[in-house]
N, C-alpha and C positions, 0 to 999 in steps of 0.2 A: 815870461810865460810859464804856467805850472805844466807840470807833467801829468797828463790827460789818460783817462781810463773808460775803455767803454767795454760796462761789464753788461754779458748780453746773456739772457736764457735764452735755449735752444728751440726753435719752430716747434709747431702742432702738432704732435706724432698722432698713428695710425691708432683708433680704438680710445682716444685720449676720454673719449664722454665715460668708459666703464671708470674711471676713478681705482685705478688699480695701483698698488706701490709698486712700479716698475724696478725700482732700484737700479742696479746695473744688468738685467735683462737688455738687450738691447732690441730696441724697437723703432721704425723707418719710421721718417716725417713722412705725416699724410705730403697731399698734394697742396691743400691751403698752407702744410706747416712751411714747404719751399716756398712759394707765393708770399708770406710773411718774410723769411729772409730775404727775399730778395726788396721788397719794401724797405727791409731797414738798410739795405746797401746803399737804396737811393735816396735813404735821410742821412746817412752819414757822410756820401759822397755832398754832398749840400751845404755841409756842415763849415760855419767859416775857420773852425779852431785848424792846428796844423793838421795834415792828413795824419789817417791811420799808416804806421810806419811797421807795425809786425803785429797779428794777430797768431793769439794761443786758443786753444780749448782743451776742454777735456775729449778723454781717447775714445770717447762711446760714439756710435755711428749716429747718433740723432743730432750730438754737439759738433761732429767734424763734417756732416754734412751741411747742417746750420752758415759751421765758419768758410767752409768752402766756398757756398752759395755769397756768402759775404764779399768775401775775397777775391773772386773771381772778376769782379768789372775794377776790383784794385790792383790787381798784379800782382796778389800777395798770396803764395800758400802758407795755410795755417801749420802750426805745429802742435801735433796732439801732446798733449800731458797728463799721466794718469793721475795724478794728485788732485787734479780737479774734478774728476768721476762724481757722477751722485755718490747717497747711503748708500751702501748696501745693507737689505734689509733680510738678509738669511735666510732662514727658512718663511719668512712672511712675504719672499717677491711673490708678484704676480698674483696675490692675493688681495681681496675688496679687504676696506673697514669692516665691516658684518661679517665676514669672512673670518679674519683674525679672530675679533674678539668672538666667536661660535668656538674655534678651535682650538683658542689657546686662552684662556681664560682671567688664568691664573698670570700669566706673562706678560695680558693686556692690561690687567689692573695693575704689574708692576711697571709696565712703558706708562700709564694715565699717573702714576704718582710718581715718576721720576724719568721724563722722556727726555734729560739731558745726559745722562748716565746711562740709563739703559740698553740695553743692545738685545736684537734676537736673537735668537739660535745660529750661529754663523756668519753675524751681521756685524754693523755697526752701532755706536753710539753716537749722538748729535756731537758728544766732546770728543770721540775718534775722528769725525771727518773733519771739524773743527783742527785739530791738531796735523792733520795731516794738506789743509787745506793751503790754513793762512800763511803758513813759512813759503809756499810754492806762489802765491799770488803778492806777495809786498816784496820780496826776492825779485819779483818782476818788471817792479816799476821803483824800484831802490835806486839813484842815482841817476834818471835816465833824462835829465836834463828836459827838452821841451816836445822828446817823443812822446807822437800819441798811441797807444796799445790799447786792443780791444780781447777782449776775453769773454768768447760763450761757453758755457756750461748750462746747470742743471739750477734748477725751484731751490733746492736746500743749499746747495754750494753759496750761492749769490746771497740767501737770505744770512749764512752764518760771516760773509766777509760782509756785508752792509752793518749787520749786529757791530761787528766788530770795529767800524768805524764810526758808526756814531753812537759807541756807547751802549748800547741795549743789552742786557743779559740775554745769554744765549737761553733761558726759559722762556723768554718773552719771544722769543725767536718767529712764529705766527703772526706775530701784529705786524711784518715787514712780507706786504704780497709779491709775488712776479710772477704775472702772467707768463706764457708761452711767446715766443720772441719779443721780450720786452727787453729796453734798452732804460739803463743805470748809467749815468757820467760823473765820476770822480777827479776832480781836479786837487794832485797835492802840491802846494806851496812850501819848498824845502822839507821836504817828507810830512807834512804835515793834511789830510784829507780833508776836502770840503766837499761833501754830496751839491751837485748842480740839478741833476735832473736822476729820478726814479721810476720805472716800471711803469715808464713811455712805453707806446706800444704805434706806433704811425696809424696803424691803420681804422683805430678807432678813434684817434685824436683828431683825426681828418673830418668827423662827421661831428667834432665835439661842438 
């Protein structure tokens, strides 16, 4: 049996329709975003692979509420990890697209010609979270025989360790979506990754 990964984005937070770069702002799951965790607890509890044997997240209260909600009919408290944290996006949190590029202009056309490097005022870069991401998530599942571990975080954390195992340049890093509590399952074979399933999501699969 391979050592099994369910990497999971965090439920529907509150205000999630303004499209704002929350970064590490931290902001509560609406009421549908818990109702979505709790959906994927009862697809994973379903699940024939070995059970979930220890879930991680990141330390931002939308991801540790997400894993709680998870964990709860599992008997399992999560463990926060700040390595897994979204962007931070500096001076651009909590600011729209339209927003940014009105304000900062000249910063916006240098994130549009180089949004792998670039960083904002105080922020990150796609290759800072990158670098600080993937050591804390293969670290995790390094040697762990036929446990299975689930891991929520955040839209960009998941999209740069999915890049990262199958291959994708982290420029191309967009063409890899995740919804809001969507579920990823990575099975490695002697450390080796095979993607099974991607940016499932239960509750729209159910009417698919």
């Amino acid at each position: 049996m391979p050592t099994r990964v369910y990497l999971i984005r965090h439920g529907i937070t509150v205000d999630a329709n303004q499209r704002r770069y929350k970064g590490q702002i931290e902001v509560p799951l609406s009421d549908e975003g818990i109702k979505q965790a709790e959906r994927l607890a009862e697809f994973i509890l379903k699940r024939d692979a070995p059970p979930v044997s220890r879930i991680f997240c990141s330390d931002m209260g939308r991801a540790v509420k997400t894993a709680e909600t998870i964990g709860q009919p599992l008997g399992i408290t999560p463990v926060p990890l700040k390595g897994f944290r979204e962007r931070h996006f500096g001076a651009w949190e909590g600011m729209t697209f339209d927003e940014i590029k009105a304000a900062y202009p000249k910063e916006f056309t240098s994130w549009a010609g180089d949004p792998l490097n670039f960083s904002p005022v105080g922020g990150e870069s796609t290759m800072d979270v990158s670098l600080r991401t993937l050591p804390v998530f293969y670290g995790l599942v390094k040697d762990r025989g036929e446990q299975t571990t689930a891991v929520v975080a955040h839209g960009g954390v998941n999209r740069i360790i999915l890049c990262d195992i199958l291959g994708i340049p982290l420029t191309h890093i967009f063409r890899v979506e995740q919804d809001f509590a969507c579920l990823n399952i990575i099975d490695f074979y002697d450390g080796v990754p095979v993607v099974k399933l991607m940016n499932y999501v239960p509750e729209l699969c159910h009417h698919a």
